[in-house]
MIKETOR-292103 format. One line per 4 residues: their letters; for each residue x, y, z of C-alpha. Coordinates in steps of 0.2 Angstrom, whole numbers, plus 5000, padded with zeros to 4 digits. Layout:
A	X/Y/Z ~ ...
// end
This chain:
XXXX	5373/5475/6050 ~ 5355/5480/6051 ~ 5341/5477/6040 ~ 5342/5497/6034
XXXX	5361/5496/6033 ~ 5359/5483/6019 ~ 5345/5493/6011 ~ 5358/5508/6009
XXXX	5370/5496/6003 ~ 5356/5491/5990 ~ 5352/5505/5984 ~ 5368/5513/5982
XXXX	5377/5496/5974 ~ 5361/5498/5963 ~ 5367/5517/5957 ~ 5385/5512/5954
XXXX	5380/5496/5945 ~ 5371/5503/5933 ~ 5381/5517/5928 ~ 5395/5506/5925
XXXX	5387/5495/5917 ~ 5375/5507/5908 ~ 5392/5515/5901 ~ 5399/5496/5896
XXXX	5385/5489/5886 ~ 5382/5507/5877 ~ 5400/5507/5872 ~ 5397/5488/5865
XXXX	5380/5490/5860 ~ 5374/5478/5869 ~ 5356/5471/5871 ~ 5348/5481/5886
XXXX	5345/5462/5893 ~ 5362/5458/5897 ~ 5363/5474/5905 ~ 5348/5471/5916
XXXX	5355/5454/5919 ~ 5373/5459/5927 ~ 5365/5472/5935 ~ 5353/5463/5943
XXXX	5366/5447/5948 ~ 5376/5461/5953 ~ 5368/5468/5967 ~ 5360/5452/5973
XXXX	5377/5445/5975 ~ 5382/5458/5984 ~ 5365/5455/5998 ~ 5374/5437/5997
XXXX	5390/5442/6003 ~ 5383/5451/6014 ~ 5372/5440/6020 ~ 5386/5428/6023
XXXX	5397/5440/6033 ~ 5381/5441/6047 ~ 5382/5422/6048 ~ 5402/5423/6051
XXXX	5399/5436/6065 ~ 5386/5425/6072 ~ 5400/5409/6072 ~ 5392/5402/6058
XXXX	5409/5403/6050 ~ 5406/5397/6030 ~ 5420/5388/6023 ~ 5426/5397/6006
XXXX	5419/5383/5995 ~ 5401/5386/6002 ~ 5404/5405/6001 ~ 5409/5404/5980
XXXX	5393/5390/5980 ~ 5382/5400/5988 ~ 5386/5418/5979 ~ 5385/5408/5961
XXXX	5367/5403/5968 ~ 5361/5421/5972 ~ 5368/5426/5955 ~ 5359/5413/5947
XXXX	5346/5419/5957 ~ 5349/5437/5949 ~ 5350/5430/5931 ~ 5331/5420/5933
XXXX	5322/5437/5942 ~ 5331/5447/5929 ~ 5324/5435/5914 ~ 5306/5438/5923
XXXX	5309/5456/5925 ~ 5317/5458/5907 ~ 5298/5449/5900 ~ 5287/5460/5907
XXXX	5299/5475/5901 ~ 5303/5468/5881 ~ 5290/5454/5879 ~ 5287/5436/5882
XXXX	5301/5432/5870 ~ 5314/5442/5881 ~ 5319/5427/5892 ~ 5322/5416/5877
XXXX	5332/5430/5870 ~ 5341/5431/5887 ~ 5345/5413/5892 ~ 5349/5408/5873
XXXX	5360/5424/5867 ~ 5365/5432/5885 ~ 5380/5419/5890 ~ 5386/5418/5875
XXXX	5386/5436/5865 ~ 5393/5452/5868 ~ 5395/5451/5887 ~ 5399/5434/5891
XXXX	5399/5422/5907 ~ 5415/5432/5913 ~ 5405/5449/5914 ~ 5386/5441/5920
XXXX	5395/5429/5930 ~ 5414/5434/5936 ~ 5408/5453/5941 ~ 5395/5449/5953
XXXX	5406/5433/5960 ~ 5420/5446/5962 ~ 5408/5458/5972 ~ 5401/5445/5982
XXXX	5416/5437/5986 ~ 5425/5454/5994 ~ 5409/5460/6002 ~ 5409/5441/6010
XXXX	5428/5447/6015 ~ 5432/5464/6015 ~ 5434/5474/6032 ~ 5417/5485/6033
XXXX	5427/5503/6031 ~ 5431/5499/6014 ~ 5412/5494/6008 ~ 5411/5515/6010
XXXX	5426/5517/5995 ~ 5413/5507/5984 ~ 5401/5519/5976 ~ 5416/5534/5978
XXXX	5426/5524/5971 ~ 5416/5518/5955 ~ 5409/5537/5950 ~ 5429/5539/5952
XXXX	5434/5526/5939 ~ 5419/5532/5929 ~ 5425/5552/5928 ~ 5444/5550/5930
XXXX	5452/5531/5924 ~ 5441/5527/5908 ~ 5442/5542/5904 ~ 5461/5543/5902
XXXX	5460/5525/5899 ~ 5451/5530/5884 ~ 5461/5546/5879 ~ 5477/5533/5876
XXXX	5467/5523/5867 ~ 5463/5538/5857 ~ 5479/5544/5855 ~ 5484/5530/5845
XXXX	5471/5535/5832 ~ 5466/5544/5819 ~ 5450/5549/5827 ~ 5441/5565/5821
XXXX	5426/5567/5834 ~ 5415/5562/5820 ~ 5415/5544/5814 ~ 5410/5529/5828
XXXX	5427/5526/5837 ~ 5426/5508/5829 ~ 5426/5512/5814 ~ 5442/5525/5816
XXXX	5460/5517/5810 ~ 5473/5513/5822 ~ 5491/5521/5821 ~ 5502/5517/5834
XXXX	5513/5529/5840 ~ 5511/5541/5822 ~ 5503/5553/5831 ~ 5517/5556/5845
XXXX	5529/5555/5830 ~ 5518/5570/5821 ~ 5520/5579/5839 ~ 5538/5576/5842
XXXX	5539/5585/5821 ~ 5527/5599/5826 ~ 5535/5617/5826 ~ 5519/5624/5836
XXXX	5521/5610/5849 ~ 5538/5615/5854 ~ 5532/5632/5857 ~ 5521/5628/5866
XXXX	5530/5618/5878 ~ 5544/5631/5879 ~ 5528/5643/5884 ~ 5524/5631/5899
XXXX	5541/5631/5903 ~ 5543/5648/5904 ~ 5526/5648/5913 ~ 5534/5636/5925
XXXX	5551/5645/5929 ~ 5539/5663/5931 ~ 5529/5654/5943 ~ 5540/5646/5954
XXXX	5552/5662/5956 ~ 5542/5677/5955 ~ 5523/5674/5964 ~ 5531/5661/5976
XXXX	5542/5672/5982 ~ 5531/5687/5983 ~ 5518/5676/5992 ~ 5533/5672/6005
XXXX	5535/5691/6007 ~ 5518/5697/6007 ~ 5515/5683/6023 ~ 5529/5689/6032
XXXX	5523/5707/6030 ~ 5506/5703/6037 ~ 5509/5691/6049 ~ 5512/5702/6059
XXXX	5498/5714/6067 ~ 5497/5733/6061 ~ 5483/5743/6058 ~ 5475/5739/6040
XXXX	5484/5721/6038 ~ 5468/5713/6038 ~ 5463/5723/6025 ~ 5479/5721/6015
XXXX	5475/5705/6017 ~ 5457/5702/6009 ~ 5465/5715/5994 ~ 5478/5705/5990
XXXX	5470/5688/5991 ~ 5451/5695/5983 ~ 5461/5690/5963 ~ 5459/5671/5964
XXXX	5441/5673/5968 ~ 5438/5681/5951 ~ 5434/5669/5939 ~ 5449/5666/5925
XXXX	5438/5674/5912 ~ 5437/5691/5918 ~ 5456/5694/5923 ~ 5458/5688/5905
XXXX	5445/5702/5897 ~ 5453/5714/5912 ~ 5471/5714/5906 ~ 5466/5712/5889
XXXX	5456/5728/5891 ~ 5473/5736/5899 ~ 5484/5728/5884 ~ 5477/5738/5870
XXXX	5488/5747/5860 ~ 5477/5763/5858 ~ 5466/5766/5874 ~ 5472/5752/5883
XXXX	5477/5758/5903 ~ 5495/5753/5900 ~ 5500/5764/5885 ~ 5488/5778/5891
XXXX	5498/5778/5906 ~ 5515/5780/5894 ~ 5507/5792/5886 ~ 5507/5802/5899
XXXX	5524/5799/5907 ~ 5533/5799/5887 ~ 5525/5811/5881 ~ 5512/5808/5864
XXXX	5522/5805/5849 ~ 5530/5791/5858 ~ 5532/5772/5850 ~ 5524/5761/5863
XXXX	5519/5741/5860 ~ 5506/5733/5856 ~ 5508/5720/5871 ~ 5497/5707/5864
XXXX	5502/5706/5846 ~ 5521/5707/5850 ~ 5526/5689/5847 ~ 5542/5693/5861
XXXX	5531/5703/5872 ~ 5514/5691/5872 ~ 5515/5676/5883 ~ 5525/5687/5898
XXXX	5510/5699/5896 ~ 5498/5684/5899 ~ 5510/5674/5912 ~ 5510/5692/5921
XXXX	5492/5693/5923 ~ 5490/5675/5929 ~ 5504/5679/5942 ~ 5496/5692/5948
XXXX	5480/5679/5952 ~ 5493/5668/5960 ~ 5502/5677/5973 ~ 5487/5679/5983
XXXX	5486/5660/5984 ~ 5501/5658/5988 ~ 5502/5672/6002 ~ 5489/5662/6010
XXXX	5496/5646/6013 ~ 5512/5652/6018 ~ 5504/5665/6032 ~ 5495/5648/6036
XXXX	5513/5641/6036 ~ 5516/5654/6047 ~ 5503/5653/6060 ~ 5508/5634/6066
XXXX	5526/5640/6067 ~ 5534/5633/6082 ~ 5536/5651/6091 ~ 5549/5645/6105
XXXX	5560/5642/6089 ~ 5560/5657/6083 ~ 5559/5667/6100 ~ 5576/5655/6105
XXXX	5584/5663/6089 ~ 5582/5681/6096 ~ 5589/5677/6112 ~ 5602/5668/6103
XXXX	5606/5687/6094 ~ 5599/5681/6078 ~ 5593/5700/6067 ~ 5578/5697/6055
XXXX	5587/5688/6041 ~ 5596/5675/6049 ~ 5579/5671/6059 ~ 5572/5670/6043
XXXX	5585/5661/6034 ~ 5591/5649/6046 ~ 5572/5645/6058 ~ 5558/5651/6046
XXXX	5560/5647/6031 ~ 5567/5628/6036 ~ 5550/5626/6044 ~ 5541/5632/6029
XXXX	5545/5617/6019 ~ 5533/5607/6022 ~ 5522/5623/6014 ~ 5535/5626/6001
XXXX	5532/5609/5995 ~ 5515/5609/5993 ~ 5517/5630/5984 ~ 5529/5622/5972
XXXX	5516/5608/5968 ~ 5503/5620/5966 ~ 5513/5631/5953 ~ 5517/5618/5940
XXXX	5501/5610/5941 ~ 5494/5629/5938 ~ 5507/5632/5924 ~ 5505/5617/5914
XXXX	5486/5617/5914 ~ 5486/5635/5908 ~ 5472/5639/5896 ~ 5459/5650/5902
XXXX	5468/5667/5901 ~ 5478/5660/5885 ~ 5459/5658/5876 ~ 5451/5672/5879
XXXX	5467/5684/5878 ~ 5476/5676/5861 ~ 5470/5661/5858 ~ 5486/5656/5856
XXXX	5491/5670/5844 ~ 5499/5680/5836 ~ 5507/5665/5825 ~ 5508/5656/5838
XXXX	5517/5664/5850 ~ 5507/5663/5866 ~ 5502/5644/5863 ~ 5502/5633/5879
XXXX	5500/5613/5878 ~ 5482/5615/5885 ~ 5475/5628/5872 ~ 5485/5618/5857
XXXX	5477/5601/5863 ~ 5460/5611/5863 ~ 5462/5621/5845 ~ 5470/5606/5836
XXXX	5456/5596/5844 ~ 5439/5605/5844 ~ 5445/5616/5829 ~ 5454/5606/5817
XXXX	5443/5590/5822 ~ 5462/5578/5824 ~ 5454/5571/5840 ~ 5468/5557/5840
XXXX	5480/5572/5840 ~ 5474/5581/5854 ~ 5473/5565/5862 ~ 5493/5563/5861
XXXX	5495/5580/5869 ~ 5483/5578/5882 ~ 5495/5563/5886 ~ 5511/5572/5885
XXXX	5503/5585/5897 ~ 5497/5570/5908 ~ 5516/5563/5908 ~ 5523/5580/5911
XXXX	5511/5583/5926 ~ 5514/5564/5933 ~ 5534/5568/5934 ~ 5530/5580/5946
XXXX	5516/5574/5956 ~ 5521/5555/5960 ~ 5538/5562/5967 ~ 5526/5575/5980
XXXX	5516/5559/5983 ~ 5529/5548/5988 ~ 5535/5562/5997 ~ 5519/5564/6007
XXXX	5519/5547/6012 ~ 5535/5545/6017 ~ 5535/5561/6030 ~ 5516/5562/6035
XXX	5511/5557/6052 ~ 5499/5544/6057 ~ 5486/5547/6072
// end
């Protein structure tokens, strides 16, 4: 590994210390010296272990007991040029403040010692491809596992957004109680059912159609095409405003169309403020951005068909539906798998068309779990009950993707 190799390594184990240790010590309040210090022993044990894997590819082979000797030196070393970077940054005093306080407040010996020890030690032993998961993989703890790490936390609580989070009171699983009560919350999770069931009958299975239409050549398919697919590429927010506009009861496109067809005097709905007619009018408008996507991946499906299969089954006498039924569609299910995927994650994280459209209105009617976790908790300031919902949508979500996920592993290939 080349002089420039462990400059990157430097540079980039630099980055990811500091955030993640820059979001540690704020969420302590710790002195900024402790956080220079585990930074600092940080990356210098990290040199170390690399260090000491150039002498092992050179035969020098260090037994494990002069490894863990040598990384504590370097991070020692990191502790002493943090103390002498940490004076000339807060004062003379600093490095008293350090050696006396540092070890034994706040952060302790197992964070300024057993972090960079850690880091030296698996860069000493790791394989080299995964010193390339490091930085990806801290900004990936940062954004995605503390966060949720912290939502469980604050689901547990009775948190209002407002007060410092450890000052807030803990109460166990009251707030899952409170939701398990909540009239609104079973509408709303009867809403993402019905969400669920819409989307896994009615755009998966006009995506299939539409693909079998245009996978075959004509003249205008491409066109088709790019008209049916060109929805998803409209940002959320303006399907929402669109169908809204359409949905009016007085000059909305819908009604005006009855109008015409029944005549003047006769009683139309008002889609969005019917409480039976509300979240079907919002479910159809999200459909109708869905089955474009779906259209694509199964005419994707389509193309890496296996076509002596399907040219066997004509010989064979097969007509249209039975080569559909019995070669096709079989062979789709890899792609039919991943559609099915796709639509519940889409219809349990619903909430852009529900926000601007009803905001989960009229009395509730067209609340989903993602718009009630939002109003009860950016509206009604009950972080810690948000919190619980965000959980139960997390849960939800989980039941469906760690059974694709074993799936995946169990049937893809390896080349």
């Amino acid at each position: 590994m080349g002089i420039s190799t462990i400059l990157l390594w430097a540079m980039g184990g630099t980055f990811a210390a500091n955030v993640v240790f820059g979001v540690v010590f704020q969420w302590l309040e710790a002195h900024p010296l402790h956080f220079l210090t585990a930074t600092t022993a940080l990356i210098i044990a990290f040199l170390g272990g690399l260090y000491l894997r150039n002498l092992r590819r050179l035969g020098v082979a260090a037994s494990p007991l002069i490894a863990a000797l040598s990384l504590a030196a370097s991070t020692l070393l990191g502790v002493w040029a943090s103390s002498l970077l940490g004076g000339v940054l807060f004062g003379v005093e600093a490095r008293a403040v350090l050696l006396m306080q540092g070890f034994t407040t706040d952060v302790g010996i197992l964070v300024i010692f057993g972090v960079p020890l850690l880091a030296g030690l698996y860069t000493n032993l790791a394989s080299v491809p995964y010193l390339f998961l490091g930085l990806p993989l801290t900004l990936y703890f940062i954004w995605i596992i503390l966060p949720t790490v912290t939502t469980g936390y604050i689901s547990l609580t009775n948190w209002d957004g407002v007060r410092p989070l450890n000052e807030v009171r803990f109460l166990g699983t009251a707030n899952f109680d409170r939701l398990f009560r909540d009239r609104n919350f079973g509408i709303a999770f009867w809403n993402n059912v019905r969400w669920l069931a819409f989307f896994l009958l009615i755009p998966s299975s006009m995506g299939l159609g539409l693909a079998m239409i245009f996978n075959s050549k004509f003249l205008g398919a491409r066109w088709f095409k790019i008209a049916f697919y060109s929805p998803l590429v409209i940002a959320p927010v303006v399907v929402g405003l669109v169908f809204e506009a359409m949905y009016r009861p007085q000059d909305g496109l819908i009604n005006s169309l009855l109008r015409i067809i029944l005549g003047s005097e006769a009683r139309l709905p008002g889609w969005l403020a019917d409480q039976s007619l509300v979240i079907w009018c919002i479910i159809v408008a999200a459909a109708w951005r869905q089955v474009g996507y779906v259209m694509i991946l199964y005419l994707a499906g389509l193309k890496s068909l296996d076509t002596s299969l399907v040219e066997a089954a004509i010989v064979d006498g097969a007509n249209p539906w039975q080569r559909f039924k019995s070669v096709i569609f079989p062979l789709l299910g890899p792609v039919t798998v991943v559609v099915a995927v796709i639509s519940v994650i889409d219809s349990l994280r619903a909430f852009d068309l529900v926000a601007i459209m009803t905001r989960g209105g009229p009395a509730n009617a067209s609340e989903v779990l993602a718009n009630f976790m939002y109003m009860q908790a950016f509206n009604n300031y009950q972080i810690g009950y948000g919190a619980a919902i965000a959980m139960v949508l997390l849960l939800l979500m989980l039941i469906f993707i760690v059974p694709y996920l074993l799936h995946v592993r169990r049937t893809e290939l390896e080349y």
